[in-house]
TORKOL-4160 file (C-alpha; in steps of 0.2 Angstrom, whole numbers, padded with zeros to 4 digits, m for minus):
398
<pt num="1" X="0000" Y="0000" Z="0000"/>
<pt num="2" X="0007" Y="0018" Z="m0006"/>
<pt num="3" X="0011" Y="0031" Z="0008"/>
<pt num="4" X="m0002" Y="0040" Z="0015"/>
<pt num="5" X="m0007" Y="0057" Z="0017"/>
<pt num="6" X="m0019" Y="0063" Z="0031"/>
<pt num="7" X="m0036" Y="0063" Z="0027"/>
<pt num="8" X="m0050" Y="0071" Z="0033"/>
<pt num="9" X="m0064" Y="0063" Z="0033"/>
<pt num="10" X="m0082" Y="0072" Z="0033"/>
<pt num="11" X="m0099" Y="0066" Z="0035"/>
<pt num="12" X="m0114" Y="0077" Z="0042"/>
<pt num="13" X="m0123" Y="0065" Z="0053"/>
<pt num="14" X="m0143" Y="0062" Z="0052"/>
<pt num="15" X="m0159" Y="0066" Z="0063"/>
<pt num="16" X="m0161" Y="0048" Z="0064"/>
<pt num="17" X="m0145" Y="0035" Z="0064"/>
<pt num="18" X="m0148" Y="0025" Z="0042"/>
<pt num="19" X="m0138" Y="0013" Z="0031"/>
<pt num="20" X="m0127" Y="0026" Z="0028"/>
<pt num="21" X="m0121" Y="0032" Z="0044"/>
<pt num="22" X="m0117" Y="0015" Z="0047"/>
<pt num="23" X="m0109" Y="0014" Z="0031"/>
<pt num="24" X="m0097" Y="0028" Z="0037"/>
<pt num="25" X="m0095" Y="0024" Z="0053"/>
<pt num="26" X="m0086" Y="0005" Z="0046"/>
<pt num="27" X="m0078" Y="0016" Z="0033"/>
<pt num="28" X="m0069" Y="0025" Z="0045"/>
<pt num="29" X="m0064" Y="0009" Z="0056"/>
<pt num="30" X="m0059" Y="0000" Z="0042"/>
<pt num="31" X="m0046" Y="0014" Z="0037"/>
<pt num="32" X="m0041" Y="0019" Z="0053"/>
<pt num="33" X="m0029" Y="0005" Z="0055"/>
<pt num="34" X="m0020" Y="0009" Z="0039"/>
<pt num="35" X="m0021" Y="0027" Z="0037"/>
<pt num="36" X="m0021" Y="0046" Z="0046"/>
<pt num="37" X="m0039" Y="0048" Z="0045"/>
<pt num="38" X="m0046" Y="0061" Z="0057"/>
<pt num="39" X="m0066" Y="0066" Z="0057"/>
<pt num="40" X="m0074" Y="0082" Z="0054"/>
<pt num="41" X="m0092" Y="0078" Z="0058"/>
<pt num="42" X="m0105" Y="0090" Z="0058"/>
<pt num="43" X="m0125" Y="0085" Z="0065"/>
<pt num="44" X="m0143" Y="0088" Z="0058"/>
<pt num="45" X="m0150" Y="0089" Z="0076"/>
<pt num="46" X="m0137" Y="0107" Z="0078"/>
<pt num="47" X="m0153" Y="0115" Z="0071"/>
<pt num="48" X="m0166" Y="0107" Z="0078"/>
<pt num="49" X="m0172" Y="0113" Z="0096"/>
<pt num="50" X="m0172" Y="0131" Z="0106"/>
<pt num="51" X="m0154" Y="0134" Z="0102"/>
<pt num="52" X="m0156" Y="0129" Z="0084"/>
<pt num="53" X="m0153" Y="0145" Z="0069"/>
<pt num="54" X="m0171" Y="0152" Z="0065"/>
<pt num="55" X="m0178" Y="0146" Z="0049"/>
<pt num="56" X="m0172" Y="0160" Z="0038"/>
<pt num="57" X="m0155" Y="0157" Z="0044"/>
<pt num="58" X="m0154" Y="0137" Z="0042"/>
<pt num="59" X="m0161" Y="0144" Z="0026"/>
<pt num="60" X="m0146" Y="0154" Z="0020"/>
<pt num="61" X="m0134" Y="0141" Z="0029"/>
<pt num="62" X="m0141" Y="0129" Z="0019"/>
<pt num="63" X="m0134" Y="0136" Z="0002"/>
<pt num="64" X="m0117" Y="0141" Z="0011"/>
<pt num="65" X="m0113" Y="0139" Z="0028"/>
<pt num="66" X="m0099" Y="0150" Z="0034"/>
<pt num="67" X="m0097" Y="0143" Z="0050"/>
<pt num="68" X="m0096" Y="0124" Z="0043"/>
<pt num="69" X="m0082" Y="0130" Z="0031"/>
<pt num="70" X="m0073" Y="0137" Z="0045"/>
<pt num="71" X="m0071" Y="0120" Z="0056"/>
<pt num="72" X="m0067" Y="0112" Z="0038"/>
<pt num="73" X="m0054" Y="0123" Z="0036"/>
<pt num="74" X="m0047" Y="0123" Z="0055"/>
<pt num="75" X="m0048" Y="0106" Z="0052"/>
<pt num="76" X="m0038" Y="0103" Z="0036"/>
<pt num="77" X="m0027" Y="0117" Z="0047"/>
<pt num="78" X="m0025" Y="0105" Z="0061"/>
<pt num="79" X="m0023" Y="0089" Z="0054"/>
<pt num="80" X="m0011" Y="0095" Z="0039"/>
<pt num="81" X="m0024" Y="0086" Z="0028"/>
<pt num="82" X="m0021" Y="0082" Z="0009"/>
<pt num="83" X="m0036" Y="0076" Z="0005"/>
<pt num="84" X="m0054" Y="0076" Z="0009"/>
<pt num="85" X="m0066" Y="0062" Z="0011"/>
<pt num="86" X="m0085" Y="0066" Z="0010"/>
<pt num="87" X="m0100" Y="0057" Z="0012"/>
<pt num="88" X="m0118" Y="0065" Z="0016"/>
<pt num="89" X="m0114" Y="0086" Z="0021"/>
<pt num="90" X="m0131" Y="0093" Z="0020"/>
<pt num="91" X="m0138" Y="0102" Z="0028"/>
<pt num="92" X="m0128" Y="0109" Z="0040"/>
<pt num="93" X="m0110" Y="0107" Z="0030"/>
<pt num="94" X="m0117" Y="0115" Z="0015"/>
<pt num="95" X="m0110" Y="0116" Z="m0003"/>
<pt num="96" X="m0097" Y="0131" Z="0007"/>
<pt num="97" X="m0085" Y="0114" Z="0009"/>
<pt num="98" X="m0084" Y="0110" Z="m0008"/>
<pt num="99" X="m0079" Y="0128" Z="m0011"/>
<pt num="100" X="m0065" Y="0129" Z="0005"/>
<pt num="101" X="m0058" Y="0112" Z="m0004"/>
<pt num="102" X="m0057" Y="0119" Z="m0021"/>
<pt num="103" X="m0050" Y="0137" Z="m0013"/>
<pt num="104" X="m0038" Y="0127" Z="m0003"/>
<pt num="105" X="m0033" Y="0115" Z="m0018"/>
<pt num="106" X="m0039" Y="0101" Z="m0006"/>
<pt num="107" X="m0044" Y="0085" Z="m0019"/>
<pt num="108" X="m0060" Y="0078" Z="m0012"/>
<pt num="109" X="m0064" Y="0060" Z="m0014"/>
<pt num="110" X="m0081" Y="0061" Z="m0012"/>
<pt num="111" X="m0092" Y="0044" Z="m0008"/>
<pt num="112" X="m0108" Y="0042" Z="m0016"/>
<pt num="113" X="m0123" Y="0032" Z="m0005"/>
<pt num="114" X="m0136" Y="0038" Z="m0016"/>
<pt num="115" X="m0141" Y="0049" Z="m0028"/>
<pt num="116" X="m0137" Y="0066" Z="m0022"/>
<pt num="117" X="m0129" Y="0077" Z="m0026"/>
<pt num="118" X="m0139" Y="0075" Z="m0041"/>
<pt num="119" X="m0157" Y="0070" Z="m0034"/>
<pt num="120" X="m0169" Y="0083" Z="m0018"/>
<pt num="121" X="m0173" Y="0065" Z="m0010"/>
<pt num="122" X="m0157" Y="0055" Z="m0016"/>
<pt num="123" X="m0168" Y="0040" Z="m0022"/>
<pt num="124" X="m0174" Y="0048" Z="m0039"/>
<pt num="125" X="m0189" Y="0038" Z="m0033"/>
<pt num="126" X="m0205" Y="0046" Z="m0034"/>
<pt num="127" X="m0225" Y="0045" Z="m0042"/>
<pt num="128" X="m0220" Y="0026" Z="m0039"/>
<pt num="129" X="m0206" Y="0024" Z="m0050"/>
<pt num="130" X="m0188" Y="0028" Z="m0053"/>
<pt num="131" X="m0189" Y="0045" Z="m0064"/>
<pt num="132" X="m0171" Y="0051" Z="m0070"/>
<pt num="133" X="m0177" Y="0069" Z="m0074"/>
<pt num="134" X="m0166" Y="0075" Z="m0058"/>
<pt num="135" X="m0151" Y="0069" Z="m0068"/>
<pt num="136" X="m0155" Y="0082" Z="m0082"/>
<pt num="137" X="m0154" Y="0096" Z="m0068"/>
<pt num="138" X="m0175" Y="0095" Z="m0069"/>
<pt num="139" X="m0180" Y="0096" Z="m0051"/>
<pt num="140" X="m0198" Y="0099" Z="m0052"/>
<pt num="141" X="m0207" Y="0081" Z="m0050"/>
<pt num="142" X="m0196" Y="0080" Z="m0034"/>
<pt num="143" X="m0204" Y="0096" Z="m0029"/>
<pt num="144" X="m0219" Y="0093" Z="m0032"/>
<pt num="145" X="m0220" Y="0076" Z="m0025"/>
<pt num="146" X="m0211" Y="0086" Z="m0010"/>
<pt num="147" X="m0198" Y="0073" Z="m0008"/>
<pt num="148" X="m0188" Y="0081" Z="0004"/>
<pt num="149" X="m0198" Y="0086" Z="0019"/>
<pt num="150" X="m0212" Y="0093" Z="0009"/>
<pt num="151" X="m0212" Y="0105" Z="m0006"/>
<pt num="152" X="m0204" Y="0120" Z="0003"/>
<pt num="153" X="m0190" Y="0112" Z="0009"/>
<pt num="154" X="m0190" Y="0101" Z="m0006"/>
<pt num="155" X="m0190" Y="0116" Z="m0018"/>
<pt num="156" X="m0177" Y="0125" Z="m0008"/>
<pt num="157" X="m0165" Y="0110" Z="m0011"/>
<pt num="158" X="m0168" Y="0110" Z="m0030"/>
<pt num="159" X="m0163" Y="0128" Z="m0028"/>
<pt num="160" X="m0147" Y="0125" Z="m0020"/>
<pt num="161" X="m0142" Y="0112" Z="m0028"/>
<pt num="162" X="m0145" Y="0120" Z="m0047"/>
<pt num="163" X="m0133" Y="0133" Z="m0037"/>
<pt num="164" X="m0121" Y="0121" Z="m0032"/>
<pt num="165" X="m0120" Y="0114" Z="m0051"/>
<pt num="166" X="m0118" Y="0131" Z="m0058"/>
<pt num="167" X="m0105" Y="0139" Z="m0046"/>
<pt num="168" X="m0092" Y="0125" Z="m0051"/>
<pt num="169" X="m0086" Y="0121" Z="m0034"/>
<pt num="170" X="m0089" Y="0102" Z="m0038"/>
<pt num="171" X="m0071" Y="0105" Z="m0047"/>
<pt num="172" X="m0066" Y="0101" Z="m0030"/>
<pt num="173" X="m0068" Y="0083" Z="m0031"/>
<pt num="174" X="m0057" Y="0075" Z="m0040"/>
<pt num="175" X="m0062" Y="0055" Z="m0036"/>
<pt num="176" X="m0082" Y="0050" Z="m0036"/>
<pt num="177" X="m0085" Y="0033" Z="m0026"/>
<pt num="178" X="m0100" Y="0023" Z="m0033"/>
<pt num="179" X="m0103" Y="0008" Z="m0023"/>
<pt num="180" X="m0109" Y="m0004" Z="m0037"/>
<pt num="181" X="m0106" Y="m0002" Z="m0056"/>
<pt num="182" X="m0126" Y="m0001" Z="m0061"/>
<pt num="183" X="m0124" Y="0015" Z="m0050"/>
<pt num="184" X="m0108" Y="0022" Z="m0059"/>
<pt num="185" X="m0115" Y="0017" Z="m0077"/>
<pt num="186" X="m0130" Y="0029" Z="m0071"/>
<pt num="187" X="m0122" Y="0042" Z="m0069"/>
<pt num="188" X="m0109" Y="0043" Z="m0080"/>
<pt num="189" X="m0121" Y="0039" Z="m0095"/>
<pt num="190" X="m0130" Y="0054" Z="m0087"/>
<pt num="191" X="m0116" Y="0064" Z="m0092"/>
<pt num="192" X="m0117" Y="0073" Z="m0073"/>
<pt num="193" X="m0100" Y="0064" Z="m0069"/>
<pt num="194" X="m0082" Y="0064" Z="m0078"/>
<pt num="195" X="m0080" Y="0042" Z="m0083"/>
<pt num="196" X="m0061" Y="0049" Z="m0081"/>
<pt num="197" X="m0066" Y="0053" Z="m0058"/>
<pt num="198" X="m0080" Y="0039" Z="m0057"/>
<pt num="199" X="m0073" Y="0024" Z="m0047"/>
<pt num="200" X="m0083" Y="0010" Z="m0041"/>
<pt num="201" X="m0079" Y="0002" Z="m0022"/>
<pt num="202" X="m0093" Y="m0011" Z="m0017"/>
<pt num="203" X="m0093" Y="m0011" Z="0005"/>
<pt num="204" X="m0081" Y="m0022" Z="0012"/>
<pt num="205" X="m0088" Y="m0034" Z="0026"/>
<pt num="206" X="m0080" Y="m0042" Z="0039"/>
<pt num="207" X="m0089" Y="m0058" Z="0039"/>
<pt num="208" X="m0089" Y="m0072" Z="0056"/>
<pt num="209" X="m0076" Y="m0081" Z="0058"/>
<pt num="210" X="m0087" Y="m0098" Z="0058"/>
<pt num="211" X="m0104" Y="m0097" Z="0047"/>
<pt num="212" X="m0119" Y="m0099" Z="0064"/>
<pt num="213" X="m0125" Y="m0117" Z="0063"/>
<pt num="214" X="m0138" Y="m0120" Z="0047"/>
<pt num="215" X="m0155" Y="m0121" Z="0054"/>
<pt num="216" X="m0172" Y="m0117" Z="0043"/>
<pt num="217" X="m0188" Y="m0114" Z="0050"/>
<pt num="218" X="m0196" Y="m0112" Z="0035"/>
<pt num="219" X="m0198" Y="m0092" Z="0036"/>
<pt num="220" X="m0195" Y="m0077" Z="0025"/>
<pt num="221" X="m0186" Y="m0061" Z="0031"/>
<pt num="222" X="m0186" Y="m0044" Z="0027"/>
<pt num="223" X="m0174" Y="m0033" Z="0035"/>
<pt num="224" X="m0175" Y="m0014" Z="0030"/>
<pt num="225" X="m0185" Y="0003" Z="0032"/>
<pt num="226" X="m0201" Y="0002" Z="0027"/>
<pt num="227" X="m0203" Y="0016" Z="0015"/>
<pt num="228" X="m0210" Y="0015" Z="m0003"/>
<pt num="229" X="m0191" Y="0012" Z="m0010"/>
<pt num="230" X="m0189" Y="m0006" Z="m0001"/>
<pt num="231" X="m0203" Y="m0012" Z="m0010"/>
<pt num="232" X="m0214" Y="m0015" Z="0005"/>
<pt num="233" X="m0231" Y="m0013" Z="m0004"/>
<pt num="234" X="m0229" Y="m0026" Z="m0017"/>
<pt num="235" X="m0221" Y="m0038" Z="m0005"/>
<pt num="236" X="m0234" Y="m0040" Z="0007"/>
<pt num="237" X="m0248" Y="m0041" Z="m0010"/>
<pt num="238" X="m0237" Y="m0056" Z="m0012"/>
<pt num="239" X="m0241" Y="m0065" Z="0003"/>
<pt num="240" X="m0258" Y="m0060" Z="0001"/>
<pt num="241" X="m0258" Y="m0068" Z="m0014"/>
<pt num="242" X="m0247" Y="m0083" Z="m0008"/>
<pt num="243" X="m0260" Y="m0085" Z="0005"/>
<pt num="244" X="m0274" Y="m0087" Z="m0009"/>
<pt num="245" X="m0267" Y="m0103" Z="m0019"/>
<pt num="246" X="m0257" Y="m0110" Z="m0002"/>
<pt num="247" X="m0270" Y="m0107" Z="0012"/>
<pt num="248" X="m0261" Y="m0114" Z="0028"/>
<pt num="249" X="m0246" Y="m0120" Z="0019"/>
<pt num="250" X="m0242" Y="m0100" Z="0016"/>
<pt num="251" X="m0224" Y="m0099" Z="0022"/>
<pt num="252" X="m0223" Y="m0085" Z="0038"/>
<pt num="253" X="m0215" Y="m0069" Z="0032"/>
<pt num="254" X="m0207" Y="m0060" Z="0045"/>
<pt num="255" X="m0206" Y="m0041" Z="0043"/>
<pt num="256" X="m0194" Y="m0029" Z="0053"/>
<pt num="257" X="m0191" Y="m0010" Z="0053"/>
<pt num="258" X="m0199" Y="0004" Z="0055"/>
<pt num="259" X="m0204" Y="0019" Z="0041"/>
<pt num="260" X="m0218" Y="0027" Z="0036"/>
<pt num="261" X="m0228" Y="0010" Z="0030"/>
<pt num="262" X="m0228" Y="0003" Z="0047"/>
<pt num="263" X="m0245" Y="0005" Z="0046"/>
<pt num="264" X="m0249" Y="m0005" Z="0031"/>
<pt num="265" X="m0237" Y="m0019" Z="0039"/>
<pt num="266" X="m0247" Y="m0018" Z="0054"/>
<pt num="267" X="m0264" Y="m0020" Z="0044"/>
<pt num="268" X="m0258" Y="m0034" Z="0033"/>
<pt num="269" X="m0252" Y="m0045" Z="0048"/>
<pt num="270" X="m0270" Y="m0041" Z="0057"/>
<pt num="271" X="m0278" Y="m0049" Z="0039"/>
<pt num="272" X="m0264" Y="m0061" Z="0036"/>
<pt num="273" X="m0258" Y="m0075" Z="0049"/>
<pt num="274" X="m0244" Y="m0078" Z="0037"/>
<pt num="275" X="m0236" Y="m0061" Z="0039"/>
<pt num="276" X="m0229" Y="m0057" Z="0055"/>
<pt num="277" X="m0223" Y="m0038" Z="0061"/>
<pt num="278" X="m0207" Y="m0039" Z="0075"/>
<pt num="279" X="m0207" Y="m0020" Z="0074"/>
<pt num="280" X="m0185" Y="m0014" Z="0072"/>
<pt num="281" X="m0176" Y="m0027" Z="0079"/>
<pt num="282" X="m0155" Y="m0029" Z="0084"/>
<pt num="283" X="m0143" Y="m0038" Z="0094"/>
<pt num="284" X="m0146" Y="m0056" Z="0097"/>
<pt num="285" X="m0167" Y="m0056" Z="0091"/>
<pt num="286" X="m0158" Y="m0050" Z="0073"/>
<pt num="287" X="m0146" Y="m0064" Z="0073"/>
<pt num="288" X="m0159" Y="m0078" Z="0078"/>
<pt num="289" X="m0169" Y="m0071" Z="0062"/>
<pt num="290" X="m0156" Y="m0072" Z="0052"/>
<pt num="291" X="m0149" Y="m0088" Z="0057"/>
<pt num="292" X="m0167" Y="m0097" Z="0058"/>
<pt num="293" X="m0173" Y="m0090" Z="0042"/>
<pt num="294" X="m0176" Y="m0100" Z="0024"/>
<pt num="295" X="m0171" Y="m0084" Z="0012"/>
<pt num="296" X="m0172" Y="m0068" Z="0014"/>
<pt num="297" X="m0182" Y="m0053" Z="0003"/>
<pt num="298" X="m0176" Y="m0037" Z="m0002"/>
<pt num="299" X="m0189" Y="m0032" Z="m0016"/>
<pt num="300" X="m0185" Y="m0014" Z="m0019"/>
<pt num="301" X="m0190" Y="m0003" Z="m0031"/>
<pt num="302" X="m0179" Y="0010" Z="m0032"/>
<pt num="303" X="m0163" Y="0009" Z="m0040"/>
<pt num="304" X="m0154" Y="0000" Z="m0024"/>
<pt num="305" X="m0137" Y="0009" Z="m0024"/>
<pt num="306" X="m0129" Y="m0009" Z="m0020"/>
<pt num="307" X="m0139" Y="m0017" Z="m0006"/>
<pt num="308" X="m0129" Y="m0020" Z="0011"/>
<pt num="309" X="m0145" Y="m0033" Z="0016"/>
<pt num="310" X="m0138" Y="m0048" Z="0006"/>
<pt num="311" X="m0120" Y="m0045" Z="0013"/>
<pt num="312" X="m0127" Y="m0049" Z="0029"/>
<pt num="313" X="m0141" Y="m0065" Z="0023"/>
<pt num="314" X="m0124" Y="m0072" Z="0014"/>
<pt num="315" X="m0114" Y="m0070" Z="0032"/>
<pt num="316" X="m0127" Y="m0083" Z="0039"/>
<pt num="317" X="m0126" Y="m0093" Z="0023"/>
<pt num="318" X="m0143" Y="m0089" Z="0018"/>
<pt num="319" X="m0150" Y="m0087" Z="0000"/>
<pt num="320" X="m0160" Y="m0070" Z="m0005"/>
<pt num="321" X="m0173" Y="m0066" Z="m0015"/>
<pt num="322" X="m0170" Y="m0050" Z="m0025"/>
<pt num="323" X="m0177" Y="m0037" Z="m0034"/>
<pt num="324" X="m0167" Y="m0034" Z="m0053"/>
<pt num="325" X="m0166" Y="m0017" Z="m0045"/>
<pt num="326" X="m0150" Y="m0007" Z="m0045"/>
<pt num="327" X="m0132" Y="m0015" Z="m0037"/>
<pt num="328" X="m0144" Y="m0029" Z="m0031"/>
<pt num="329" X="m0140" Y="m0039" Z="m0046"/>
<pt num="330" X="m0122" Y="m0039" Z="m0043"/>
<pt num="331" X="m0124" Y="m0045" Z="m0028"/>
<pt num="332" X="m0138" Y="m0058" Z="m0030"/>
<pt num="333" X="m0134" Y="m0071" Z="m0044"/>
<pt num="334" X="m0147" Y="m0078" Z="m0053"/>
<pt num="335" X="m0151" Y="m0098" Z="m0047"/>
<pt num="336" X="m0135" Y="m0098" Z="m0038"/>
<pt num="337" X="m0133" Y="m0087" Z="m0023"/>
<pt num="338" X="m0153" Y="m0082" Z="m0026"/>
<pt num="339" X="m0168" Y="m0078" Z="m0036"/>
<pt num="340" X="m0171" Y="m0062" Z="m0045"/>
<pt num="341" X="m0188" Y="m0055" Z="m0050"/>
<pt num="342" X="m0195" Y="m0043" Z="m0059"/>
<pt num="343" X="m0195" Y="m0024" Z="m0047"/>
<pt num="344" X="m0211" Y="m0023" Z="m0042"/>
<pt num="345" X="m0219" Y="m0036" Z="m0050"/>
<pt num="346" X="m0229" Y="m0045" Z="m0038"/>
<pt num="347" X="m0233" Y="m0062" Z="m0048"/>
<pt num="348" X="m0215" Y="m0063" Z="m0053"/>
<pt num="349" X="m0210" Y="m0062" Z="m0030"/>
<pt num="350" X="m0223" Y="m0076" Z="m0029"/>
<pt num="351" X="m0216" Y="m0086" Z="m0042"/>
<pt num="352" X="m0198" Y="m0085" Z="m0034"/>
<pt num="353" X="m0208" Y="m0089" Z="m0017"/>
<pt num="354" X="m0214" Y="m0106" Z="m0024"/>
<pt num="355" X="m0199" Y="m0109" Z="m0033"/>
<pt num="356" X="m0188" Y="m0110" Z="m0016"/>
<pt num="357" X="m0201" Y="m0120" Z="m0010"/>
<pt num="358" X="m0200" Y="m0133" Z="m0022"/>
<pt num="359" X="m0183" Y="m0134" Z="m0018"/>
<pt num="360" X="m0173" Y="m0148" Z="m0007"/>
<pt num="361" X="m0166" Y="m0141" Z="0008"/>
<pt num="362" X="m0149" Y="m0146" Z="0003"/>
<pt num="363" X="m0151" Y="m0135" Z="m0015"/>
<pt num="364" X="m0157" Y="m0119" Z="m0001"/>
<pt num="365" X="m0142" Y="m0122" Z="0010"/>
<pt num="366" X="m0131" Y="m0124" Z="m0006"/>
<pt num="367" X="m0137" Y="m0108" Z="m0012"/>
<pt num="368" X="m0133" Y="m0098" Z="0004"/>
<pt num="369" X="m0115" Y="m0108" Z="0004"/>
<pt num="370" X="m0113" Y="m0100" Z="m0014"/>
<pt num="371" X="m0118" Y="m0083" Z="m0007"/>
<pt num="372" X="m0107" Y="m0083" Z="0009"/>
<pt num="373" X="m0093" Y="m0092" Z="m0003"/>
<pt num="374" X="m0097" Y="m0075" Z="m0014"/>
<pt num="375" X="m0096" Y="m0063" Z="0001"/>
<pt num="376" X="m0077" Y="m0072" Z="0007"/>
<pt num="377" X="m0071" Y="m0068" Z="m0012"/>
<pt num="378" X="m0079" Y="m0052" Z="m0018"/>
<pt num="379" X="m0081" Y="m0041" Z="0000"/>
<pt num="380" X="m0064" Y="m0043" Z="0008"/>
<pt num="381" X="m0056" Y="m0031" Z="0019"/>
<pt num="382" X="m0039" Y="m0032" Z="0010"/>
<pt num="383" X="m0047" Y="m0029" Z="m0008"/>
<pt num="384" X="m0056" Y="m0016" Z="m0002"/>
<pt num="385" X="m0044" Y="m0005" Z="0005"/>
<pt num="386" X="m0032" Y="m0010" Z="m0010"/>
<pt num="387" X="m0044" Y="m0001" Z="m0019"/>
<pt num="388" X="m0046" Y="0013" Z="m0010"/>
<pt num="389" X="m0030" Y="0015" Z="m0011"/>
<pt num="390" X="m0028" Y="0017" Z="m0025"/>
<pt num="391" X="m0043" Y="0029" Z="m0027"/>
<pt num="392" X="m0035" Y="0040" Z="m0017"/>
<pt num="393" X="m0017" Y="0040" Z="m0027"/>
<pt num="394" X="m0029" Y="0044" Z="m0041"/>
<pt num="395" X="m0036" Y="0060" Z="m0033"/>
<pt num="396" X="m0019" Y="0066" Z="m0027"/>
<pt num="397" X="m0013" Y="0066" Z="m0044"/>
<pt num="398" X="m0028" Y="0076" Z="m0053"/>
């Protein structure tokens, strides 16, 4: 591994702790051993409560934030930083960073987790379907669909970030991180990224030592928010309709999270015996689900950025059922490692259902053995920071 600079590594945390936070936070311990890496976090909840700024200043702050771009630059200052590592800085780090990195010939690497800068919600997911207008610079749908915390703040983010494209101070980063290929084709194709700074970096995952002991008892699981994106809707239609040809053989779907379609969870299992809500779940009770279940579901409908959920089902040696959605299907492979349906298509989740049924028990354990034999291979630490590595020797020498 080449010599290291220091590196400063920024990422403006959330109202509410997401996959992306997470992500960042094993981003950070994963380079921390091999590199100088110091933080420079900032926090949504700085401007919520009685000591927050007023709405017309988070407003202003919003586009440019001079009090952000001074603890960046105090930072790089501090830490003799040649090189910046972003993730999320909205709202509270502002665009102003990018323009204190460009001012301070600082080459920022900058992670992409979703779609923004380049999408008001991040998903380009709304009317029910993945819209690419956003890529063209055309906001509105997302504004109107008020995908950002309604249509005010929705169409003050379209504003800012038409500002942010037009200002140049994205000049600044010199290395973009895509974290699956469907995701860097995207944009590229898009034309809103250079092909020459686009570099793709799937997550690393540190998988257990020993695979947990096989056990199947006969359940589905879904792991994730439950918002819209994941596919929620269309999953449970699927067990309703499962539960029309199978009756009592219907196998049990377990659901867990939380998001705003709790409530339709809620009401399917009060209809449906087969599904069963376990509300958010961690520790130990996530485990036994995931070491007890027969597949697992991710169904999204979104473009799924790459789809951290099957890292975890292959760590237990479990096969998934996927969504052809995004950087699922670089992860999922088709009649090996799982099945793969049509997004959204609620006849084609039902076929893959009754298709893993049909199946031996030895041809499911085989498949989840593929999948963890795949996450061994393809998620290692040590090709993952090799390729960092040399993403990073790449944005020093733009």
């Amino acid at each position: 591994m080449s010599a290291s600079p220091p590196i400063l590594h920024v990422f403006n945390r959330y109202l509410q702790t997401g996959g992306e936070e997470l992500a960042v936070e094993k981003i950070h311990k994963q380079l921390v051993e091999s590199y100088d890496i110091t933080r420079c976090f900032f926090s949504s909840a700085d401007w919520s409560g009685p000591s927050a700024p007023n709405a017309i200043s988070q407003a202003m702050r919003f586009f440019y934030n001079p009090e952000s771009a001074h603890s960046f630059e105090e930072s790089l200052s501090q830490t003799e930083a040649k090189v910046a590592l972003f993730h999320n800085i909205y709202p509270v780090g502002s665009p102003s960073l990018y323009r204190t990195a460009l001012r301070q010939r600082i080459p920022v690497i900058q992670y992409l987790h979703n779609f923004r800068p380049f999408s008001v919600g991040a998903s380009l997911y709304y009317n029910g379907r993945v819209e690419t207008a956003p890529l063209r610079g055309d906001y509105l749908g997302e504004v109107v669909a008020g995908v950002w915390q309604g249509r005010l703040k929705s169409a003050l983010c379209a504003m800012m970030l038409k500002s942010l494209h037009r200002s140049g101070w994205l000049e600044s980063v010199k290395a973009w991180v895509a974290i699956s290929n469907f995701m860097a084709e995207q944009l590229t194709s898009a034309g809103v990224i250079r092909r020459d700074r686009m570099h793709v970096l799937r997550h690393a995952w540190e998988a257990m030592p020993e695979k947990p002991s096989h056990e199947d008892a006969g359940h589905y699981l879904f792991l994730g928010r439950l918002i819209p994106e994941k596919g929620i809707e269309p999953m449970l239609q699927s067990w309703h309709e499962l539960k029309k040809h199978l009756g009592n053989r219907t196998p049990p779907l377990h659901v867990a999270g939380s998001g705003v379609l709790e409530r339709q969870v809620r009401n399917a299992a009060a209809c449906n015996d087969s599904i069963h809500y376990l509300g958010q779940i961690s520790g130990l009770q996530k485990s036994e689900e995931l070491r007890t279940c027969r597949a697992l579901v991710a169904p999204s409908v979104w473009w799924e950025p790459l789809g951290l959920i099957t890292y975890e089902a292959y760590d237990y040696g479990k096969p998934v059922l996927a969504a052809r959605a995004g950087g699922l299907t670089e992860t999922v492979q088709q009649g090996k490692t799982g099945l793969l349906h049509t997004p959204g298509k609620v006849s084609a989740l039902v076929a893959d259902v009754l298709t893993m049924e049909k199946m031996s028990s030895e041809e499911r354990q085989q498949m989840g053995e593929c999948g963890r034999d795949w996450l061994l291979r393809e998620a290692s630490l040590q090709k993952w920071l090799k390729g960092f590595d040399e993403i990073l020797q790449a944005a020093l020498q733009s």
